[in-house]
PyMOL Python script that loads the backbone (N, CA, C, O; Angstrom):
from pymol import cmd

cmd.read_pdbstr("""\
ATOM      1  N   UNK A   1     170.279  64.257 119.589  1.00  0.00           N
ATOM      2  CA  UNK A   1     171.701  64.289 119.374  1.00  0.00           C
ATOM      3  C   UNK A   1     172.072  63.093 118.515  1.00  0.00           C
ATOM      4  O   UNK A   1     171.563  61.972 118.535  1.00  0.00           O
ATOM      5  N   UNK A   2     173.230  63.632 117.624  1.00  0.00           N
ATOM      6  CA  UNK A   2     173.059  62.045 117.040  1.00  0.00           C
ATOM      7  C   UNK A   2     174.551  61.381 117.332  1.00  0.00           C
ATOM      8  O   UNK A   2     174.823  61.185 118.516  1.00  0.00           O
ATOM      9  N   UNK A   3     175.395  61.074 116.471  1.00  0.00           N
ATOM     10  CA  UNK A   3     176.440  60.001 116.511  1.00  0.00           C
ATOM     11  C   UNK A   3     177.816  61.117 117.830  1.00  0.00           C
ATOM     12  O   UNK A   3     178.006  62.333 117.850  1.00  0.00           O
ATOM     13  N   UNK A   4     178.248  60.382 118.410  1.00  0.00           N
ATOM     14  CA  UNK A   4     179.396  61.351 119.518  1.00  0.00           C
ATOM     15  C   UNK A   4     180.998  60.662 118.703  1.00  0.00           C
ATOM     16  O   UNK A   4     181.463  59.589 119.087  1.00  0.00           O
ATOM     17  N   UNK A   5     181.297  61.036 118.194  1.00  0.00           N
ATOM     18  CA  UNK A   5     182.406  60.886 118.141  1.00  0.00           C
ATOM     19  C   UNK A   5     184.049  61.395 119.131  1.00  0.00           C
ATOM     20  O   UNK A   5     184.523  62.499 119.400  1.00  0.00           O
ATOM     21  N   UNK A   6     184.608  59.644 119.501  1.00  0.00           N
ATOM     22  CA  UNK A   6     185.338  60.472 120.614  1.00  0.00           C
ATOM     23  C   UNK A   6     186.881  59.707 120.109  1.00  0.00           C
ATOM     24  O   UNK A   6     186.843  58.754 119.331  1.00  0.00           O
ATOM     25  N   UNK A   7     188.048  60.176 120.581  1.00  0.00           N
ATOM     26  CA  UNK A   7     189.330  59.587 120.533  1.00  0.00           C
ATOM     27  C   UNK A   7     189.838  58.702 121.960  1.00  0.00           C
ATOM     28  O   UNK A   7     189.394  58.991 123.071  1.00  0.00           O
ATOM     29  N   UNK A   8     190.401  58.074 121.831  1.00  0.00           N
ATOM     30  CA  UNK A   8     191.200  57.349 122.947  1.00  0.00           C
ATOM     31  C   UNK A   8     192.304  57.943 123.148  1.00  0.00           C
ATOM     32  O   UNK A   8     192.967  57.936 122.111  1.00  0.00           O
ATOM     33  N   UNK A   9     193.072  58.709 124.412  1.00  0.00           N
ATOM     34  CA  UNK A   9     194.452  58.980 124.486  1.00  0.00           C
ATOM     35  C   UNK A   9     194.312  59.081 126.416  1.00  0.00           C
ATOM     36  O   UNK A   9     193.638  59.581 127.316  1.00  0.00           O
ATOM     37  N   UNK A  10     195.362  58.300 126.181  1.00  0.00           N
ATOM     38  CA  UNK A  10     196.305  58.294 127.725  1.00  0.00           C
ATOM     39  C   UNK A  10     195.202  56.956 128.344  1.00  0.00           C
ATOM     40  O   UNK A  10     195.226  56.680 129.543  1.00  0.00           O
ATOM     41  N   UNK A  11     194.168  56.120 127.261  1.00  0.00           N
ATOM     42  CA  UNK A  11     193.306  55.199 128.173  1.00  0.00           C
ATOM     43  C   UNK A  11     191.676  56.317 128.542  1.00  0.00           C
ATOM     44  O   UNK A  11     190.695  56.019 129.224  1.00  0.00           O
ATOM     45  N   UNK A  12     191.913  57.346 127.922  1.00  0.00           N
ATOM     46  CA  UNK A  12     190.534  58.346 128.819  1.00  0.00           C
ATOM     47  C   UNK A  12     189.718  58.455 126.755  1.00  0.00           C
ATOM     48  O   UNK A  12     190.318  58.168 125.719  1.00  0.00           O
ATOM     49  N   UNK A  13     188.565  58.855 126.874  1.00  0.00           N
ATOM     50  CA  UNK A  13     187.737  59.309 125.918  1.00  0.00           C
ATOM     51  C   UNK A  13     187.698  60.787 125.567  1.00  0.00           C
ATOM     52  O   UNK A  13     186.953  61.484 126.256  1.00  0.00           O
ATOM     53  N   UNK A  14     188.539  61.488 124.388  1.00  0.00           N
ATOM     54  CA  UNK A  14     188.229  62.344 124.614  1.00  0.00           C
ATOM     55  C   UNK A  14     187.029  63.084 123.208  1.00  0.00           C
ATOM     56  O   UNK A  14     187.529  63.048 122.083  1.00  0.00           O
ATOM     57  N   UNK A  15     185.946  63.539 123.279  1.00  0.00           N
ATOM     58  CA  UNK A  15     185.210  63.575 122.626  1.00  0.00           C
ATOM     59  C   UNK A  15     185.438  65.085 121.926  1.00  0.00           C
ATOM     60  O   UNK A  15     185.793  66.161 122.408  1.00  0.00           O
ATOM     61  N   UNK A  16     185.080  64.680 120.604  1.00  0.00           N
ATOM     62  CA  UNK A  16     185.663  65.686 119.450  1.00  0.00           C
ATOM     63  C   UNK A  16     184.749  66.769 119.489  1.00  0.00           C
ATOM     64  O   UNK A  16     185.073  67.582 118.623  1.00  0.00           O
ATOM     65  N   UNK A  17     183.677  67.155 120.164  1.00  0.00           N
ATOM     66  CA  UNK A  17     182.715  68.400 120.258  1.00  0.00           C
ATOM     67  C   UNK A  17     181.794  68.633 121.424  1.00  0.00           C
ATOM     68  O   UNK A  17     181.142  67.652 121.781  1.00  0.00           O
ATOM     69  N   UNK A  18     181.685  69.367 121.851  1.00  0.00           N
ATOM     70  CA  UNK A  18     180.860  69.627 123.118  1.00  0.00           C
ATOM     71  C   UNK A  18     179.283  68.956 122.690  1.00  0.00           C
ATOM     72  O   UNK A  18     178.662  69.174 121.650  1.00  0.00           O
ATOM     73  N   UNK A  19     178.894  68.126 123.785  1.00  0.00           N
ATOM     74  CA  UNK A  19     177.482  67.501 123.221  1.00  0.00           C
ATOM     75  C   UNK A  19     176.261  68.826 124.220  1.00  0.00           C
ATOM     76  O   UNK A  19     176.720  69.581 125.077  1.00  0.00           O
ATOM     77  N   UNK A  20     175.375  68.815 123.986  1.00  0.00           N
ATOM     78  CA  UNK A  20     174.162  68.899 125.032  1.00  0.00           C
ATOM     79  C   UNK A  20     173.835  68.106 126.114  1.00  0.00           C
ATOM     80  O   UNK A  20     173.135  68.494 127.049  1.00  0.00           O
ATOM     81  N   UNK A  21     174.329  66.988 126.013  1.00  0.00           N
ATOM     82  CA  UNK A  21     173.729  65.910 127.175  1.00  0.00           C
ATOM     83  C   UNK A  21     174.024  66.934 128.295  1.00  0.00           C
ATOM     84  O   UNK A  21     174.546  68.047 128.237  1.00  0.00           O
ATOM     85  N   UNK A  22     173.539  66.232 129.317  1.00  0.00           N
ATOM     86  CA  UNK A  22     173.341  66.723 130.397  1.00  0.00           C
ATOM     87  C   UNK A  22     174.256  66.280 131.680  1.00  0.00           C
ATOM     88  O   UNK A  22     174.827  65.191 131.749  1.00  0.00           O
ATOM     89  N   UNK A  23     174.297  67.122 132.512  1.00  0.00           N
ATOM     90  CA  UNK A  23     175.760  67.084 133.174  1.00  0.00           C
ATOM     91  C   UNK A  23     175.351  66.259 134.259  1.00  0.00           C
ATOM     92  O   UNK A  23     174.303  66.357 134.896  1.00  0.00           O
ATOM     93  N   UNK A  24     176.635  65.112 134.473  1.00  0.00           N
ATOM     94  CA  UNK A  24     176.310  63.725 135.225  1.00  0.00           C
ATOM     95  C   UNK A  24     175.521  62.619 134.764  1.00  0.00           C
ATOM     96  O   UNK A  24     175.182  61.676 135.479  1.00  0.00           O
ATOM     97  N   UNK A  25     175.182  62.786 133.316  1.00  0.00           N
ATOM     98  CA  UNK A  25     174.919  61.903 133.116  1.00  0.00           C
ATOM     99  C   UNK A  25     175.392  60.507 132.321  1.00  0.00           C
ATOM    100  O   UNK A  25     175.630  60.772 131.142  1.00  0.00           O
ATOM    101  N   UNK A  26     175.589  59.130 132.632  1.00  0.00           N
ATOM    102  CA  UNK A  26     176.282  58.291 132.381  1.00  0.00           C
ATOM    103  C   UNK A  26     175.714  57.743 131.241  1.00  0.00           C
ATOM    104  O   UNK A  26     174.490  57.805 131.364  1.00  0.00           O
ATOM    105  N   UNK A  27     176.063  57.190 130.097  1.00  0.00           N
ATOM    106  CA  UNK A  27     176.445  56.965 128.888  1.00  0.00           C
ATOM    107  C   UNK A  27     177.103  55.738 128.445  1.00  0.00           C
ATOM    108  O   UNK A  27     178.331  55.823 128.454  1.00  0.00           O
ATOM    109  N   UNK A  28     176.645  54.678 128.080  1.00  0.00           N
ATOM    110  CA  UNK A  28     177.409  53.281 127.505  1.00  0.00           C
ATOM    111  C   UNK A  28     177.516  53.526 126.198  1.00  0.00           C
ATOM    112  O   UNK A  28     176.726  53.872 125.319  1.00  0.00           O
ATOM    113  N   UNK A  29     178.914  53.217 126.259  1.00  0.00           N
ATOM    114  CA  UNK A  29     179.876  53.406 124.890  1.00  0.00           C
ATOM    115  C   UNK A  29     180.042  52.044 124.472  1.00  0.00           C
ATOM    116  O   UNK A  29     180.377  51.217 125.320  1.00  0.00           O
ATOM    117  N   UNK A  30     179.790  51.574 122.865  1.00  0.00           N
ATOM    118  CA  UNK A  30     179.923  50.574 122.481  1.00  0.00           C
ATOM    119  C   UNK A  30     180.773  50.769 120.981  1.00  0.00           C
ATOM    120  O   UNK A  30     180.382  51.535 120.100  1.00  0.00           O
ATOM    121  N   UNK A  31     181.939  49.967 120.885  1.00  0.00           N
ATOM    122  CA  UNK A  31     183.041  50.221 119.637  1.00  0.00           C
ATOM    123  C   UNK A  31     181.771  49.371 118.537  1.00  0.00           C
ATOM    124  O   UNK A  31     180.859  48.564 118.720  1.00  0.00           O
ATOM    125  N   UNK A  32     182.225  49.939 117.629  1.00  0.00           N
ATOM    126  CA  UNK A  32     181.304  49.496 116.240  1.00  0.00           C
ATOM    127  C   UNK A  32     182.128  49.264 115.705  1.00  0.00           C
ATOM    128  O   UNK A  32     181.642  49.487 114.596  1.00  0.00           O
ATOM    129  N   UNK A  33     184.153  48.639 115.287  1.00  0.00           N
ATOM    130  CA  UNK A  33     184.598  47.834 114.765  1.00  0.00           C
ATOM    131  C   UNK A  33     184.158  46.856 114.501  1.00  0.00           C
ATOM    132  O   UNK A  33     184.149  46.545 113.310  1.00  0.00           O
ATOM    133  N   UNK A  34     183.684  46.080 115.347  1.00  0.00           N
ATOM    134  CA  UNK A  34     182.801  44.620 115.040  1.00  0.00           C
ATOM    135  C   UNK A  34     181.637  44.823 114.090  1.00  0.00           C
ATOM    136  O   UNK A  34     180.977  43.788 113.994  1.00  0.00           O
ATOM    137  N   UNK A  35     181.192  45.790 113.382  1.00  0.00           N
ATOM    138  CA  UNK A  35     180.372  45.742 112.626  1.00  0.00           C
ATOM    139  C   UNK A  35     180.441  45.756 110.870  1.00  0.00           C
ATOM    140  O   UNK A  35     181.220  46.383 110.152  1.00  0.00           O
ATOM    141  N   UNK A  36     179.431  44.911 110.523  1.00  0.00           N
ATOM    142  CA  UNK A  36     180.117  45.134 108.949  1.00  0.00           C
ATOM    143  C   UNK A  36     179.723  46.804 108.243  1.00  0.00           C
ATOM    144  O   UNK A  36     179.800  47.798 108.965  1.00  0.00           O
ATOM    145  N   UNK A  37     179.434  46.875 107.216  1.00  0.00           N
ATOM    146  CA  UNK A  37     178.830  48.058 106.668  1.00  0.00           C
ATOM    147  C   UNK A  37     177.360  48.101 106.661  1.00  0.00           C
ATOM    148  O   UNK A  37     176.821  49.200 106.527  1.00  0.00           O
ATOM    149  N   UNK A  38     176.627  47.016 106.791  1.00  0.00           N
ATOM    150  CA  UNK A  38     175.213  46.523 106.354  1.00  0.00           C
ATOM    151  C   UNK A  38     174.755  47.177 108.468  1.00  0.00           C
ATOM    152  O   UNK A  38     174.014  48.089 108.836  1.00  0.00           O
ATOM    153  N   UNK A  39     175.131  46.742 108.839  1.00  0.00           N
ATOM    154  CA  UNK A  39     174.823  46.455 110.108  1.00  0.00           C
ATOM    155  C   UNK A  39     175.208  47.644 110.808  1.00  0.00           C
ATOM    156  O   UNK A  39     174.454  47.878 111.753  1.00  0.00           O
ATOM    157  N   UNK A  40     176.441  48.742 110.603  1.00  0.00           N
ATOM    158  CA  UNK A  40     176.516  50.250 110.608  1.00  0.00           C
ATOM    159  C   UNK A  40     175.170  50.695 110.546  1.00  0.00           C
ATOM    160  O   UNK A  40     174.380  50.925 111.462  1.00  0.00           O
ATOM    161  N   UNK A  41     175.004  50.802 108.978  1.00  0.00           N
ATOM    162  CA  UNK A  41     173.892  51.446 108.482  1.00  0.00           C
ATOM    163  C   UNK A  41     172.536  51.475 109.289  1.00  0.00           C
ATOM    164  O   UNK A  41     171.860  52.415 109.707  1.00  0.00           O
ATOM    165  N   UNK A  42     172.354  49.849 109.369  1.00  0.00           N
ATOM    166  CA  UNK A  42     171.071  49.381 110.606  1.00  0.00           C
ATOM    167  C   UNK A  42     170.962  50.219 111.626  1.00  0.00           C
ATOM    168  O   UNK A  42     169.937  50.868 111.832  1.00  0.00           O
ATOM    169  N   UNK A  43     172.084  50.282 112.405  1.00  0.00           N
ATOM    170  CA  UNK A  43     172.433  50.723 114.001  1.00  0.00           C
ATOM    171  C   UNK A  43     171.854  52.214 113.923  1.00  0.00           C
ATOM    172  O   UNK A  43     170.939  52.725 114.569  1.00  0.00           O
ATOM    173  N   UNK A  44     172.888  52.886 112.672  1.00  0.00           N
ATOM    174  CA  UNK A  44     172.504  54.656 112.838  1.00  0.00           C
ATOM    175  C   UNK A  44     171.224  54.898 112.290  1.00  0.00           C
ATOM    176  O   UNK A  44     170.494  55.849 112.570  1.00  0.00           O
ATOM    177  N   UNK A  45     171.000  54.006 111.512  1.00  0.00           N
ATOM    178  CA  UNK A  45     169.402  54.599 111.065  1.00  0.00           C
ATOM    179  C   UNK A  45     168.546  54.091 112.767  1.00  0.00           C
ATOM    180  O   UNK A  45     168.436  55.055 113.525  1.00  0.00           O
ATOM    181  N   UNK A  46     168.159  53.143 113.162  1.00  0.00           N
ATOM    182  CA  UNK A  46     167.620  52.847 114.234  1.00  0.00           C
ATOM    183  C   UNK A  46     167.888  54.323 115.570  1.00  0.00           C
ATOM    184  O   UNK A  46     167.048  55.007 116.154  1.00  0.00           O
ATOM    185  N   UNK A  47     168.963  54.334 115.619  1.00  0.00           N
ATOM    186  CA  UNK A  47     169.606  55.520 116.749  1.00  0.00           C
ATOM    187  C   UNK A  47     169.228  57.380 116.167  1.00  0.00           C
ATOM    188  O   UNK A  47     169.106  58.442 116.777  1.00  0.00           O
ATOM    189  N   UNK A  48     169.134  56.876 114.333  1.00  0.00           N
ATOM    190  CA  UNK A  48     168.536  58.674 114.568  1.00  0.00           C
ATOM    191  C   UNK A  48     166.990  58.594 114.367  1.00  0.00           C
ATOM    192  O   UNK A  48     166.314  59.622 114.328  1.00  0.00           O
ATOM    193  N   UNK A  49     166.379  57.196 114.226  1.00  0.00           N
ATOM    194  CA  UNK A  49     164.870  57.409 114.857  1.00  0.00           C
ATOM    195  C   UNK A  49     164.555  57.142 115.823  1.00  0.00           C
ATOM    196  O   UNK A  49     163.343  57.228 116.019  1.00  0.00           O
ATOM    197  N   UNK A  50     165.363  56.709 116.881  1.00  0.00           N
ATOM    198  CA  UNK A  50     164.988  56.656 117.972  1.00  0.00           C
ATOM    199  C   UNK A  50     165.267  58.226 119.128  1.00  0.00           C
ATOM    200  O   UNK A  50     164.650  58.430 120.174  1.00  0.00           O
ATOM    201  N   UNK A  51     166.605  59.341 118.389  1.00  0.00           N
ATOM    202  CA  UNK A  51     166.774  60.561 118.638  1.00  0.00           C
ATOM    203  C   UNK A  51     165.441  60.903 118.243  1.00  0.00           C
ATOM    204  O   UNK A  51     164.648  61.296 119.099  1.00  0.00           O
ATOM    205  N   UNK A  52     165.182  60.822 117.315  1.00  0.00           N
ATOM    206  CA  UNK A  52     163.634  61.725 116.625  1.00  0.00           C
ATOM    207  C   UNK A  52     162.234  61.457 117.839  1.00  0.00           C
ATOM    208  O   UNK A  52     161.485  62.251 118.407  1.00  0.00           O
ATOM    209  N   UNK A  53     162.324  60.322 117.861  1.00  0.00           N
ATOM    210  CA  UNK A  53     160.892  60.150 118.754  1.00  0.00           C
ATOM    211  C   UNK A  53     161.276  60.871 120.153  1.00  0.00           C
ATOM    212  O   UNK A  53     160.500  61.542 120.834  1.00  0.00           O
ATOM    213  N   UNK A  54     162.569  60.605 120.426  1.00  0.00           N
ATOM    214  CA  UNK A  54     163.098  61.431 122.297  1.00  0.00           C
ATOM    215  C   UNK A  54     162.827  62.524 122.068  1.00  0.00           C
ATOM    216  O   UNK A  54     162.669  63.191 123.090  1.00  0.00           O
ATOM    217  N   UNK A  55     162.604  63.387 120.557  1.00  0.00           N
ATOM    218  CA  UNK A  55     162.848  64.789 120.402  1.00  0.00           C
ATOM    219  C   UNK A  55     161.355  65.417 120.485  1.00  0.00           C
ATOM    220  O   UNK A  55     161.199  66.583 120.846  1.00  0.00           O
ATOM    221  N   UNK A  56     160.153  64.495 120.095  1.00  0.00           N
ATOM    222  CA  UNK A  56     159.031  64.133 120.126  1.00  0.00           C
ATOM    223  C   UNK A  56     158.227  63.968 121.265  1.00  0.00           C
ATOM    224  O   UNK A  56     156.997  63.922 121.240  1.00  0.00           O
ATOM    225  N   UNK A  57     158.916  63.881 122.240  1.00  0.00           N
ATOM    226  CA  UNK A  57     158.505  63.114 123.394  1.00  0.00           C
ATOM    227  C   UNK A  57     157.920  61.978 123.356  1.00  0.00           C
ATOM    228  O   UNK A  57     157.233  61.559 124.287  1.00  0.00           O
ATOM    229  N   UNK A  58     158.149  61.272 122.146  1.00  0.00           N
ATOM    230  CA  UNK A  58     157.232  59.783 121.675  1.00  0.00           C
ATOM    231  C   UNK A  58     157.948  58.427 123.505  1.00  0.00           C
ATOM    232  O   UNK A  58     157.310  57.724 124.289  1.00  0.00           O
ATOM    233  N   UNK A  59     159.342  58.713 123.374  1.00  0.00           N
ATOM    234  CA  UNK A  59     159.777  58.073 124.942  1.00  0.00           C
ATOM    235  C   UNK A  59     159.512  57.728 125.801  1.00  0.00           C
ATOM    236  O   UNK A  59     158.378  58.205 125.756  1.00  0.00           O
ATOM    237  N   UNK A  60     159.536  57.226 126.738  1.00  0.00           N
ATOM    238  CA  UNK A  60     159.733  56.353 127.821  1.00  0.00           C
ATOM    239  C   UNK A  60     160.780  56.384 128.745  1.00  0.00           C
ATOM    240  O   UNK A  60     161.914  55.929 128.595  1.00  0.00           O
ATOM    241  N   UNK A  61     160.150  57.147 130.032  1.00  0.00           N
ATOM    242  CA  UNK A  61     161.652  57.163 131.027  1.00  0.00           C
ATOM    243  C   UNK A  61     162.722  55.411 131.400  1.00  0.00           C
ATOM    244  O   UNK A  61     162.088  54.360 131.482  1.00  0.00           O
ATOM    245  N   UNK A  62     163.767  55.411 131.517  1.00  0.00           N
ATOM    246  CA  UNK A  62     164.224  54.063 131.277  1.00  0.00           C
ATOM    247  C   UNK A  62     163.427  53.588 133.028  1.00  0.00           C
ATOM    248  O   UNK A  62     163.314  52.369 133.154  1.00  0.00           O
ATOM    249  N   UNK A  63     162.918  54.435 134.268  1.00  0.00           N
ATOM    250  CA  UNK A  63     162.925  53.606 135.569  1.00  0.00           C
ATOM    251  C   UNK A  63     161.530  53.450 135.045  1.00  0.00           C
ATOM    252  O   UNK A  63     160.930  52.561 135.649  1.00  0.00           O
ATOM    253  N   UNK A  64     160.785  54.074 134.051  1.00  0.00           N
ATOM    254  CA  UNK A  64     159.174  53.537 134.213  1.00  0.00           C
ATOM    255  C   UNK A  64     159.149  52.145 132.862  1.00  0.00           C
ATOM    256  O   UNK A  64     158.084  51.662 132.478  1.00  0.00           O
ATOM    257  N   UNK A  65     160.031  51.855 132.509  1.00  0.00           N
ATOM    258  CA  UNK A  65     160.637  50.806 131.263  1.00  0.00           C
ATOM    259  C   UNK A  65     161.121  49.753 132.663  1.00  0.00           C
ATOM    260  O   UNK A  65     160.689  48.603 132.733  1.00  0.00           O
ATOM    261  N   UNK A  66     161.815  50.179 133.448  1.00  0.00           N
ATOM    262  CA  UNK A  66     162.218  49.078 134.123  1.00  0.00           C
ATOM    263  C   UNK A  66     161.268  48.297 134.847  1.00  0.00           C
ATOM    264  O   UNK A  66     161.096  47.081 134.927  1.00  0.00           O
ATOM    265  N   UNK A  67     160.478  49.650 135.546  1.00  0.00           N
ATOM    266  CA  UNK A  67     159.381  48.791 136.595  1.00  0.00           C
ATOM    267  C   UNK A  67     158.473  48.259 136.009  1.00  0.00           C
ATOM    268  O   UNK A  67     157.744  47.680 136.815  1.00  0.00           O
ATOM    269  N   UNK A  68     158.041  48.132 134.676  1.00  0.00           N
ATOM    270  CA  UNK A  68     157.450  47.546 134.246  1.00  0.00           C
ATOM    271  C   UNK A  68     157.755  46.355 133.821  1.00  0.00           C
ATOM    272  O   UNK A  68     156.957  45.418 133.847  1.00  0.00           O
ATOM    273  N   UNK A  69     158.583  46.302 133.520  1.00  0.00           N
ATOM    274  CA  UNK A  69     159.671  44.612 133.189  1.00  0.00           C
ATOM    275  C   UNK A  69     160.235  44.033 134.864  1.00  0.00           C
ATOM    276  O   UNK A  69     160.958  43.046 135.000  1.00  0.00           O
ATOM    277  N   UNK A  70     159.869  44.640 135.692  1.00  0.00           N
ATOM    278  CA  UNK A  70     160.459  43.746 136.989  1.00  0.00           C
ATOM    279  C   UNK A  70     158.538  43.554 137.343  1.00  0.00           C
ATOM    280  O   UNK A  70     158.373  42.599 138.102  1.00  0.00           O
ATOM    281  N   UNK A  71     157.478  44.098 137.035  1.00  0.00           N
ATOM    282  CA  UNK A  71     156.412  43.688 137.394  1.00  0.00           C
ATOM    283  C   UNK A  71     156.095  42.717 136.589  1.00  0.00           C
ATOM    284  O   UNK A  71     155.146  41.993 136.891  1.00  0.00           O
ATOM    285  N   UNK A  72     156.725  42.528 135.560  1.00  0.00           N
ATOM    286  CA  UNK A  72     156.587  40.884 134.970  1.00  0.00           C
ATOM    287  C   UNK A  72     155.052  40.418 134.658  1.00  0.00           C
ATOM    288  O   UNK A  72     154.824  39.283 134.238  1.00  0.00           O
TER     289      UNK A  72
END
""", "prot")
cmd.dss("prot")
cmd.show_as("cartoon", "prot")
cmd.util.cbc("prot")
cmd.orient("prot")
């Protein structure tokens, strides 16, 4: 999946197209105002190869990413 584009009204998100994600699942939203144009570019190229490898199964579940960083 790639970029979600969503609006702000009444304080709630409302997102401009039905995604695939999967139902219940939680999602961190980060505003990209703070970014210049150079650093846009960075972000979405990084995010649609990192879609490509999830699509790949190249991934990593995030709890077998975690337990491995708390086994230190």
């Amino acid at each position: 999946m790639g970029q979600i584009k969503a609006t702000v009204k009444d304080g709630r998100l409302v997102v401009h197209m039905p995604t695939n994600l999967p139902e219940g699942l939680e999602v961190d939203l980060v505003t990209d105002d703070d970014l210049d144009a150079e650093s846009r570019a960075k972000l979405h190229a990084a995010l649609q190869a990192s879609a490509k490898e999830a699509e790949q199964g190249l991934g990593r579940p995030a709890t077998e990413v975690l337990a491995s960083l708390s086994q230190g």
